[in-house]
N, C-alpha and C positions, 0 to 999 in steps of 0.2 A: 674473206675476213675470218678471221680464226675468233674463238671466242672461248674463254674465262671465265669460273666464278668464283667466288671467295667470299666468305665473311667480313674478312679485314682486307683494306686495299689500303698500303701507303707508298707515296706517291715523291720518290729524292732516293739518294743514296749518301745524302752527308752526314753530320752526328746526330742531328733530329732525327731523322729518316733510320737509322740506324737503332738508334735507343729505341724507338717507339715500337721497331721488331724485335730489339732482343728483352725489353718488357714484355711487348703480348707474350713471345715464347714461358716466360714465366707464370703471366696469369690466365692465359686461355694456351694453351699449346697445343690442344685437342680441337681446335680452330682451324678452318683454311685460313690463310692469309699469302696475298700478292704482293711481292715488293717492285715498283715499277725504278730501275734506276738508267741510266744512260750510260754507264759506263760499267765494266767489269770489273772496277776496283770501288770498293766503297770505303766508309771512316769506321775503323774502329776504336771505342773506347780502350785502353788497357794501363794497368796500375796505379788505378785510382787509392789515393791516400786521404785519408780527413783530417785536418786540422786540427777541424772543430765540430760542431753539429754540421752547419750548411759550408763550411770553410773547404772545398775540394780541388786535391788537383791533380791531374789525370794525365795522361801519353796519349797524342791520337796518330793511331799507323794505315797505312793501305792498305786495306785485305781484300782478298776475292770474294765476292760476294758473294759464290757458292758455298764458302764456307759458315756463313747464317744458316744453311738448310742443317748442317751440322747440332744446332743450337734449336732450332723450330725442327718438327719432322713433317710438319703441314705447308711449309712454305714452299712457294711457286716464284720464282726470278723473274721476271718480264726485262728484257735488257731495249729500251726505247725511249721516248720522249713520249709526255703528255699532251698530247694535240685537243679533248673536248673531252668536257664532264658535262654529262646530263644528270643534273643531282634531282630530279621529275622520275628520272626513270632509275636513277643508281646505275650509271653506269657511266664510262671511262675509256676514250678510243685514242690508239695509240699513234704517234708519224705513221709509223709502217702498217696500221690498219687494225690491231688488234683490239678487241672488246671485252672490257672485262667488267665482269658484275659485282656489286658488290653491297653490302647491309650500311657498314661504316669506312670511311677514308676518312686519311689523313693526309696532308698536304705538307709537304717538305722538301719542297724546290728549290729554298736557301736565297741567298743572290748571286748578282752579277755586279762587277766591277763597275764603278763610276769613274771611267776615264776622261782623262783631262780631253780638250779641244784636239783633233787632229788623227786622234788616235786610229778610229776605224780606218784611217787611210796614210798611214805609216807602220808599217812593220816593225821599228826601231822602237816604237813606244809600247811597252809590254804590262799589261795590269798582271799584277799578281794574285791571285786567287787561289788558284787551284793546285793539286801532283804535279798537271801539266806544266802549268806556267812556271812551275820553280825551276823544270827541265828547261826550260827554255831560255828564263836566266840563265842557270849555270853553265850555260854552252855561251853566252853572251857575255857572261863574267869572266870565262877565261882567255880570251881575245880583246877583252876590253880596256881602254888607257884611261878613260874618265866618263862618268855618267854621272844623272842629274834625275836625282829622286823626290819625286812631288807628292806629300804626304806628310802626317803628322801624328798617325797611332802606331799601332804595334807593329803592325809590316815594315813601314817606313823607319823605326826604330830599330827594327832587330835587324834589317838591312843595312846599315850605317854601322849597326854594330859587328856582324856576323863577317861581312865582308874584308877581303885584305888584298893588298897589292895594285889597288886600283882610285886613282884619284874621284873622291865623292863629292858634289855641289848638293846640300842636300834644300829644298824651298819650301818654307813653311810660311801658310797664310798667317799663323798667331805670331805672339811677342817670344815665344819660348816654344822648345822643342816639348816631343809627345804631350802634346794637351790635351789629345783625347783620353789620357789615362791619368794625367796627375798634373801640379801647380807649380808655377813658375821656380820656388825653393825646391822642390823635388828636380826638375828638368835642372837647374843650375849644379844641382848633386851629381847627378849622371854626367853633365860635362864636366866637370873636375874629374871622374874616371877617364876622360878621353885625354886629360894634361897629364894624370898623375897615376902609375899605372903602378907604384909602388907599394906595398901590403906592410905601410905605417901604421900602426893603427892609433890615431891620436886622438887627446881625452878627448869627450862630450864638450862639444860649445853649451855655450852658457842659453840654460832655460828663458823659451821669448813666448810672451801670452802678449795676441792682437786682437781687438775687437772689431769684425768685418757687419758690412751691411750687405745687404739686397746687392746694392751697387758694384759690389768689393767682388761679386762672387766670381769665383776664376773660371768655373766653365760650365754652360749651361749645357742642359742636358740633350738639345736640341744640336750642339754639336759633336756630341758624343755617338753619332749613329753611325760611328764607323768601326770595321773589323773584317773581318776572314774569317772564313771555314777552314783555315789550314789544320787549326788545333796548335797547341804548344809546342814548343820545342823544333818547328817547322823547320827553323832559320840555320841549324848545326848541319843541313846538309851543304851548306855555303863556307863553311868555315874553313877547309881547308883547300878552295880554290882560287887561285890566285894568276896573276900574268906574269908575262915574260921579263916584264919591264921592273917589277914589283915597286912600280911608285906608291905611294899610299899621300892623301892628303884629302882634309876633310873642310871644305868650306859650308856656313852657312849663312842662308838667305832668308830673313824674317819679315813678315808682312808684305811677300809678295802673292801674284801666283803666275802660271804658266798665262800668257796670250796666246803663243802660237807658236806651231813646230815646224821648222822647211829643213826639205831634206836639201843638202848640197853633194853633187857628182865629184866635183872638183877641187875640194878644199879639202885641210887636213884631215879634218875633221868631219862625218857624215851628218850631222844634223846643227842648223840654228834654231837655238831656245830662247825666245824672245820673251822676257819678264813683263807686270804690267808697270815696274819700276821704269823702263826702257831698258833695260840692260839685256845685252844678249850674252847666251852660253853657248859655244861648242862641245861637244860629245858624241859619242860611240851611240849612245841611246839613253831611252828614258824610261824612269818606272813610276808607274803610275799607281799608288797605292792612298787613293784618296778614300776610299771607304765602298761602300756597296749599295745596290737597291733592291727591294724585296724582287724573283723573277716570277712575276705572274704570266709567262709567255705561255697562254693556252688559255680554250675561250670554254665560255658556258653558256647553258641554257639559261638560266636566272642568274645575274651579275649580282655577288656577293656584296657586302658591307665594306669598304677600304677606311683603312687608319689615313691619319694627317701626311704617314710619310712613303702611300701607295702601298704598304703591308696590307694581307689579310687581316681586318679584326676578327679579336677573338674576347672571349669573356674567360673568368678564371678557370674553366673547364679545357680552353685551347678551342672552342668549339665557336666557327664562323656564322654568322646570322641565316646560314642556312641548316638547316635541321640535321646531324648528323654527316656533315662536313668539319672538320678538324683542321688545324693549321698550327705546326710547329716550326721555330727555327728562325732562320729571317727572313722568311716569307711573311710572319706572322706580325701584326702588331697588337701588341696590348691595352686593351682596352677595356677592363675592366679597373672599379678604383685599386688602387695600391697601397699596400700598405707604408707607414710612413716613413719605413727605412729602405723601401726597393721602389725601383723604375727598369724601365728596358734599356737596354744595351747589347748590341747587336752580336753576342762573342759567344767563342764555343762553350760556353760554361752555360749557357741561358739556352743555348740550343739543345742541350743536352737536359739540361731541365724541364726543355717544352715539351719535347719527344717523351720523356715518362712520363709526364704531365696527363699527354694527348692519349699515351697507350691506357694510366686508369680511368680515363673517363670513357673510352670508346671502350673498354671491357663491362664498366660498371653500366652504357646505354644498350649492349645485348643480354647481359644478365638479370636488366634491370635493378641494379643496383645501385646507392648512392653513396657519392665520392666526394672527401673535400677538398680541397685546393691543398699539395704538398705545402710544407713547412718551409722549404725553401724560398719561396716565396716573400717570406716574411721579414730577409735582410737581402739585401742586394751585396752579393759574395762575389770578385773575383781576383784568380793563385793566376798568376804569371813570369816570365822572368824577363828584365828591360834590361839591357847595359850588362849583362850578368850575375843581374841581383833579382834573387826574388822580391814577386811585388805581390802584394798584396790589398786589395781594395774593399775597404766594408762599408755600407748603407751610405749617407749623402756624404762620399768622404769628401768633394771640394763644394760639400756646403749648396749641393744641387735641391734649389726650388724652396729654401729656407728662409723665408720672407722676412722674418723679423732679423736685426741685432743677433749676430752670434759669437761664439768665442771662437779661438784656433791657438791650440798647446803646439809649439815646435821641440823636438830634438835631434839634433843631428848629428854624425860623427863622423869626419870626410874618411871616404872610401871604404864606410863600414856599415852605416846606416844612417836611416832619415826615417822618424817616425811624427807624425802628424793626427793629432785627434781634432775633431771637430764637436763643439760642445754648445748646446741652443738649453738657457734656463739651466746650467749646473748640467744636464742629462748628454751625454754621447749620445754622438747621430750620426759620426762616421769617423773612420782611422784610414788613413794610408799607411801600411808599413813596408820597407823597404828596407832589406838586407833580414839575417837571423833575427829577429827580432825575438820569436817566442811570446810574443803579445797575443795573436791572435784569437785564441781561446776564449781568454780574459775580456778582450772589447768587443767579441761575439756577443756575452753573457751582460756586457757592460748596454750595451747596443739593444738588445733586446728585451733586458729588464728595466731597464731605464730608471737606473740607480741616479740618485743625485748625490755626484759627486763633489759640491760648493764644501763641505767641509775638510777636505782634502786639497785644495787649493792646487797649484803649480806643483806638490809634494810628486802628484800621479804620473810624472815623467823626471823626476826627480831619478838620475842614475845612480845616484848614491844608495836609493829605496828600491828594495824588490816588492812592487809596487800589486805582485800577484798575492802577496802575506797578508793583505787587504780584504781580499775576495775568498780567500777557500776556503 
């Protein structure tokens, strides 16, 4: 058995795992540190842009991981899986035997795909997660005549979107498509780009203020625990693969889900997709992008603290109920209180927050110094792109966990934008924005300061008003 030591040991190769080595390089770089990953490709951040204060959005590419020793000049690669942490002794033994010691770890294992029934024992049913898996589509997409995708956030969106030349069945448990990311008026917005592919650009519909309850709220936060590590922008390696036949046809299926998959030998078709509607599909194969589970596969000495949904807990430090064990990413779950415009959500934008999160406080516990909770923290931010619009999502934007009466501003302008505030007591407590908006700034600062905006009535989406002449 070989054996390793190190001040810092973190433990993944995704964006947590990643950020939380190229932080320490920043604040300790005269540190040993180990990065334990299982592949030779890991995630890197690049060209990140700010909005706003917390408003980011970023590029994530494959790089070799030797390439971080570029960036760290103390860092050590371990290319393995974590097989036991004895956090008694501090220390970390690898599949292939290796032992590595260590002061502080950090924990950034990510997940693993929650595949539909059937899956471990069909090859035609592919979760999408990973570099890999996309490879493995796209050998699947260009041979393929029709597939049936089970899912309802970003994956399963940007699939349906990215995709051409191949007939789509796409089945989603909700009333309306991506409802892990936005509300029923939004997801009807995005299907009029699938009707109307024309660069009309006509006036603003007319300004609609609704008052929602408890009852009303479109999506609870407990089904939002779905997302990927792929990082943004994943989905453009798909766009220009297409088949022989180039049919295209997009059917959708709501309020079902997958019962069961049988392969068939003999039929045109290689697989029956049995709904729990009864209806059966034919198809080439299936993708299974229903969301993720934290992957705690590796045991320990003393069994940590787990969140409600099998995540690590962690407190606002990233730091697990075991003393100098850390946890970022979506492995982790959050567990300390929140503030009143953020919650978790399982996506690379929060990953990447946890990881620098995890690297100030495992620097400020060998320096002995003390750390507060980034700022980030204090509006729940996330920059993505659906349908081909930028999306945009700020603090409870569908009105997540907002117990009382609250209001909801619509504006929307087919094929150009839909912007959406959410307002409890006159005070914003969340925006969807969707297409150029250039709002984002403004309901950052609206969001945070917690302006009461009742004397400004319906004016504050008013397109006729440059509604920022308000605020500067």
């Amino acid at each position: 058995m070989s054996e390793i030591g190190a001040k810092y040991l973190v433990v993944g190769g995704g964006i947590a795992g990643v950020t939380c080595v190229e932080s320490l390089a920043i604040l300790h770089p005269e540190e040993s540190l180990v990065i334990v990953t299982a592949s030779s490709l890991v995630k890197n951040v690049t060209n990140v842009s700010f909005y706003a204060k917390t408003i980011v959005k970023f590029d994530v590419h494959d790089t070799e991981a030797a390439s971080l020793q570029k960036i760290h000049p103390n860092l050590k690669i371990v290319y393995d899986s974590l097989k036991h942490i004895d956090t008694t002794n501090k220390t970390a033994v690898t599949e292939s035997g290796t032992l590595i010691k260590y002061d502080v770890v950090c924990i950034c294992t990510g997940g693993i795909p929650r595949l539909i029934a059937d899956a471990r024992k069909c090859k035609r049913i592919l979760g999408i997660r990973d570099t890999e898996s996309v490879e493995e589509f796209k050998e699947k997409l260009s041979n393929g005549r029709r597939m049936v995708i089970v899912g309802n956030g970003g994956i399963a969106s940007e699939i349906v979107h990215a995709t051409r030349g191949i007939q789509k069945i796409w089945v989603v448990r909700d009333d309306y498509i991506s409802a892990t990311f936005v509300d029923p008026g939004a997801a009807e917005f995005f299907q009029n780009t699938f009707k109307h592919n024309s660069n009309d650009k006509n006036r603003s519909s007319i300004l609609k203020r609704h008052v929602f309850t408890e009852e009303d709220t479109l999506v609870s936060i407990n089904k939002n625990l779905k997302s990927a590590a792929l990082g943004p922008d994943w989905y453009r390696k798909l766009e220009n693969i297409r088949n022989e036949t180039g049919e295209q046809e997009l059917q959708i299926i709501y309020k079902v889900e997958v019962e069961s998959v049988i392969e068939r030998n003999n039929s045109e078709y290689p697989l029956d997709v049995k709904l729990t509607d009864g209806k059966l599909i034919q198809c080439d194969f299936v993708i299974s992008a229903t969301g993720v589970e934290p992957a705690v596969n590796f045991s320990w000495d003393i069994e940590p603290v787990y969140g409600k949904d099998g995540g690590l807990a962690v407190n606002e430090q990233q730091e697990t109920s075991i003393k100098d064990v850390f946890a970022a990413g979506d492995v982790a779950c959050a567990s300390w209180d929140f503030s009143p415009q953020w919650f978790q959500l399982r996506l690379w934008t929060q990953a990447r927050q946890m990881g620098s999160m995890a690297a100030k406080a495992m620097h400020a516990r060998i320096t002995n110094e003390e750390v507060l909770q980034d700022f980030c923290f204090e509006l729940f931010t996330h920059c993505t792109t659906l349908f081909g619009y930028r999306v945009v999502l700020l603090g409870k934007y569908n009105g997540q966990g907002l117990d009382q009466d609250y209001e909801i501003l619509l504006r929307t302008t087919p094929n150009l934008e839909y912007i959406k505030f959410v307002l409890k007591n006159g005070k914003l407590q969340g925006a969807i924005l969707i297409g150029e908006t250039d709002l984002e700034e403004m309901c950052e600062n609206l969001i945070l300061d917690q302006i009461d905006l009742t004397p400004f009535g319906d004016d504050i989406l008013n397109p006729d008003i440059d509604i920022d002449d308000y605020f500067d």
